[in-house]
DRENPAKE-248109 format. One record per residue: residue in one letter; x, y, z of N, C-alpha, C in turn. Coordinates in steps of 0.1 Angstrom, whole numbers, plus 5000, padded with zeros to 4 digits. Example, Ala and Ser with C-alpha at 12.3 -4.5 7.8 and 13.67 -1.06 7.14 Angstrom:
2
a513249435078512349555078513249675078s512849785071513749895071512950005079
***
This chain:
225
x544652154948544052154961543452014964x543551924975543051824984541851854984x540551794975539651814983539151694990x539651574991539451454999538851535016x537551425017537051485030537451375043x537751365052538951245058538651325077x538151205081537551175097537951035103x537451035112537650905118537150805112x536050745103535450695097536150635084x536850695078538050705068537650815059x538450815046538550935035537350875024x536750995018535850975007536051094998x536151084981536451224976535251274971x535951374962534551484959533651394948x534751344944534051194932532751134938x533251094952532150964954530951054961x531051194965529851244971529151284958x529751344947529051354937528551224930x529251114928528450964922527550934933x527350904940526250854951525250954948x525351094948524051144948523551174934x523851164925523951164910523051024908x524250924909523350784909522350724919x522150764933520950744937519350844932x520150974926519151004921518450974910x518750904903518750834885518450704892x518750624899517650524905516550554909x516650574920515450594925514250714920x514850814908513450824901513750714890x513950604886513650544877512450404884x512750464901511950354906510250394909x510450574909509550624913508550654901x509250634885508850584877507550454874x508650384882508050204881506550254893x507050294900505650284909504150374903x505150474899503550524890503050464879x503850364869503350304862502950204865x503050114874502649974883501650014885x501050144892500450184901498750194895x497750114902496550084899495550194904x495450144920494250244923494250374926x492950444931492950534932493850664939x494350584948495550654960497050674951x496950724941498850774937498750914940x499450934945500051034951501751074944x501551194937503051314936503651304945x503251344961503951354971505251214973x504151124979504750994978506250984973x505850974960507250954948508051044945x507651214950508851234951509751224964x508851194973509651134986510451044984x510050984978510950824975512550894966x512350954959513351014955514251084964x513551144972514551244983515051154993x514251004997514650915007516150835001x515950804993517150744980518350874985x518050954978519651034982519951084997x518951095001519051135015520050995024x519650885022520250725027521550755024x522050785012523150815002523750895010x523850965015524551045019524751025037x523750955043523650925052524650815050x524650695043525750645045527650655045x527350805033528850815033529150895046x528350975056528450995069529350945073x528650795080528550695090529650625087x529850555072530750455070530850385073x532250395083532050235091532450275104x532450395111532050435125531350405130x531150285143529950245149529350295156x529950385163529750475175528750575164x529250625157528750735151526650695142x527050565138525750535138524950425149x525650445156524850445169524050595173x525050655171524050855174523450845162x523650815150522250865144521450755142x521550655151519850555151519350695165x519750665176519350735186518850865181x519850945167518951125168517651075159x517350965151516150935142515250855150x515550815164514350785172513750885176x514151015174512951095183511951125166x511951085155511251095148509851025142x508251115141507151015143506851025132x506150955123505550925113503650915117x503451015111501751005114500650965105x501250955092500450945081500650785078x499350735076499550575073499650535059x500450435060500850415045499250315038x499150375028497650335022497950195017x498850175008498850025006500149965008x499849845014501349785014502649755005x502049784993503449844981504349884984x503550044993504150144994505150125003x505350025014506250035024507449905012x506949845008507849774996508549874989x508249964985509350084975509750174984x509750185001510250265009511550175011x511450075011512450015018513249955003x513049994991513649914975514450054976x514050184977515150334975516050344989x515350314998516650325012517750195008x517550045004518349965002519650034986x519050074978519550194964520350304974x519650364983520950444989521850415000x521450295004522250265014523550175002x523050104991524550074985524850154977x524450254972525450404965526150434976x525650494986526550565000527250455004x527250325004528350265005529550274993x529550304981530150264968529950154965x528850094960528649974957528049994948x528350114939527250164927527150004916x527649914912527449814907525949744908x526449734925525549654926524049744929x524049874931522749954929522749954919x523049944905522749954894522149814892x522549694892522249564888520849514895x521149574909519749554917518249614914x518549794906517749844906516849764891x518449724881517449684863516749554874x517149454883516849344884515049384891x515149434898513549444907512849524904x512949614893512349714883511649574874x512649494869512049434857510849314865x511149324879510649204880509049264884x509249384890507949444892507149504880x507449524870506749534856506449374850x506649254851506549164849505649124858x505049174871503949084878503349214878x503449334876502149434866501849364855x502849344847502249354833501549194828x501449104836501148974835500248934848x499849044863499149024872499348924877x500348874881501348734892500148734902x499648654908499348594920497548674919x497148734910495948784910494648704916x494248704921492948654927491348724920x491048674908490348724903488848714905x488548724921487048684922486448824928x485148864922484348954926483348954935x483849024949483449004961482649154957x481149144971480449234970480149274991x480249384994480049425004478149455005x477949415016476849425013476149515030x475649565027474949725038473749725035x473249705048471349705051470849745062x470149825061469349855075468449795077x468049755087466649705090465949685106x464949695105464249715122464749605127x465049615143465849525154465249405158x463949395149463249305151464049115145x464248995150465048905148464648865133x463548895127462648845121463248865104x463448995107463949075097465649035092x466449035101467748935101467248815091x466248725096466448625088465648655073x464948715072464648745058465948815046x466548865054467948935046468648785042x468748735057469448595051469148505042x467848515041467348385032467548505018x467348615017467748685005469248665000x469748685007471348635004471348485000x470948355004471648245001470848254990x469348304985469048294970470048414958x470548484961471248514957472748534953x473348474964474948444967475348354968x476648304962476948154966477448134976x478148214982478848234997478448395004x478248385019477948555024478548515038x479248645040479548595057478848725066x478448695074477948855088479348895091x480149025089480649075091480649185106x479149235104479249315114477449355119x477649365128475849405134476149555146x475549655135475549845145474149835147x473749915155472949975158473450125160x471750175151471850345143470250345150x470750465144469550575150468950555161x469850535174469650555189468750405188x469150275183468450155181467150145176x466750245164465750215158465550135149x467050135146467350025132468649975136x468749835129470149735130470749735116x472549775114472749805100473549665098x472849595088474149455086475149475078x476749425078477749435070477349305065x477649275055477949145050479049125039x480149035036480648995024480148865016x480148895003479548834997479648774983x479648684979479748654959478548654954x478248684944477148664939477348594930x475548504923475748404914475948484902x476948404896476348474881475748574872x474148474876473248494873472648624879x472948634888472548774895473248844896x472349024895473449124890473749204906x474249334910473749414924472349424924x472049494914470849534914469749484920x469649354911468649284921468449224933x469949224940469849194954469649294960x470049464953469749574962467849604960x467349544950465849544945465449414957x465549314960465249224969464849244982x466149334986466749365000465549475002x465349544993464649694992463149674999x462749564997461249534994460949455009x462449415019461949355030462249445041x462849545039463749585047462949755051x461649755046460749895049461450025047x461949995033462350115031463350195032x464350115041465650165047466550145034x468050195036469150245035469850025024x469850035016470649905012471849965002x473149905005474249994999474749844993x475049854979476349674975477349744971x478549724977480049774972480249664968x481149684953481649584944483049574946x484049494945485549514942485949364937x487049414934488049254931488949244942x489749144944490649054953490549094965x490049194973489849234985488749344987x487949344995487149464997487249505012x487549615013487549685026486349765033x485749795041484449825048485249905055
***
C-alpha cells in the first residue's frame, strides 16, 4: 500500500513525517535542556520549555504543510495573524531560544535534518561556552536606592550629599510623591565605595530622613526598579 501523501505542494512519505517530528523533538528538548541549565535567575519556568518543545515540532510539521506552495503560506501567515500573545517574555534569552526551536523546525520540516543536526551541536555548544566561561559579563555591583523624605528642598540635598560620601557614582532616577504629598520618594542608581557596605548608607539615610521608609536593592550587570 502507497502511503506517500501527495498535493499540490508535492509528495512527502510516511518516513519524512515521522523523521521531522522524531528529530525535531530530540532537538529541541536537547535545547530545552541547554536553557535550563544556562538558565540563572529566578524566572525558569517548566511551562516555557516545554513550549519550546511543542513550538520545535509544531514549525515541523507546519513546514511539511506549506512546502513550497505560496499561496498556501500566504493563508497560514493570514490564519496566525488573528493570534495574540499576552504574556511578556521575562528575559530577552527567551525570545533567543523561541526563535533557535522554530529555525530546528523550520529545517527538519523542510528535510534538512543535517543541517538541524549540525546547527543544533553548533549553538548548544556555543551557548554552554558563554555560560560556562560568562562572555561579555559586566561585573559591577550597582545598588538601587529608595527614600522617603518630607517635600521639603532641604531634605533632597542632604540625601545627596549622603550619597556622594558614600557612592562613587549615583544618578536621580525618579522623584513620586506618596502619601497624598506628605512625603517625596527618591529612586536613585548607584555604586558604592568599597569601603562602604548597604547598611551604612541605609543607617545614614535613616538618621536624615525622620524616620521614613529607606529601601537598597543590590544586583549585578543590570538592576531593574
Amino acid at each position: 500500500m502507497n502511503l506517500d501523501i501527495q498535493d499540490l505542494s508535492g509528495t512527502f512519505t510516511t518516513f519524512d513525517i515521522v523523521a521531522s517530528l522524531v528529530l525535531s523533538f530530540v532537538l529541541s528538548a536537547i535545547i530545552g535542556w541547554v536553557y535550563r541549565y544556562t538558565h540563572k535567575n529566578v524566572s525558569y519556568s517548566q511551562s516555557y520549555v516545554q513550549t519550546l518543545v511543542m513550538v520545535g515540532m509544531i514549525v515541523s510539521i507546519i513546514m511539511l504543510v506549506v512546502g513550497s506552495n505560496i499561496a498556501r503560506a500566504f493563508a497560514l501567515v493570514g490564519a496566525l495573524s488573528v493570534v495574540r500573545f499576552r504574556n511578556a517574555v521575562k528575559e530577552t534569552r527567551d525570545v533567543g531560544f523561541i526563535f533557535f526551536v522554530m529555525a530546528i523546525g523550520m529545517t527538519t520540516g523542510t528535510r534538512f535534518y543535517l543541517l538541524a543536526i549540525v546547527a543544533t551541536a553548533v549553538i548548544c555548544l556555543v551557548l554552554l561556552l558563554m555560560y560556562k566561561f560568562s562572555w561579555f559579563k559586566l561585573d559591577v555591583q550597582r545598588q538601587v536606592v529608595k527614600v522617603q523624605v518630607p517635600p521639603e528642598p532641604g531634605y533632597t540635598n542632604l540625601v545627596e550629599d549622603i550619597m556622594i560620601d558614600y557612592c562613587t557614582d549615583y544618578e536621580l532616577v525618579s522623584t513620586e510623591s506618596v502619601r497624598s504629598g506628605a512625603l517625596n520618594e527618591l529612586y536613585y542608581t548607584a555604586q558604592l565605595k568599597k569601603s562602604k557596605k548597604p547598611a551604612d548608607l541605609i543607617a545614614a539615610l535613616s538618621d536624615i530622613n525622620t524616620g521614613q521608609r529607606v529601601t537598597v536593592l543590590t544586583g549585578y550587570d543590570q538592576t531593574d526598579i
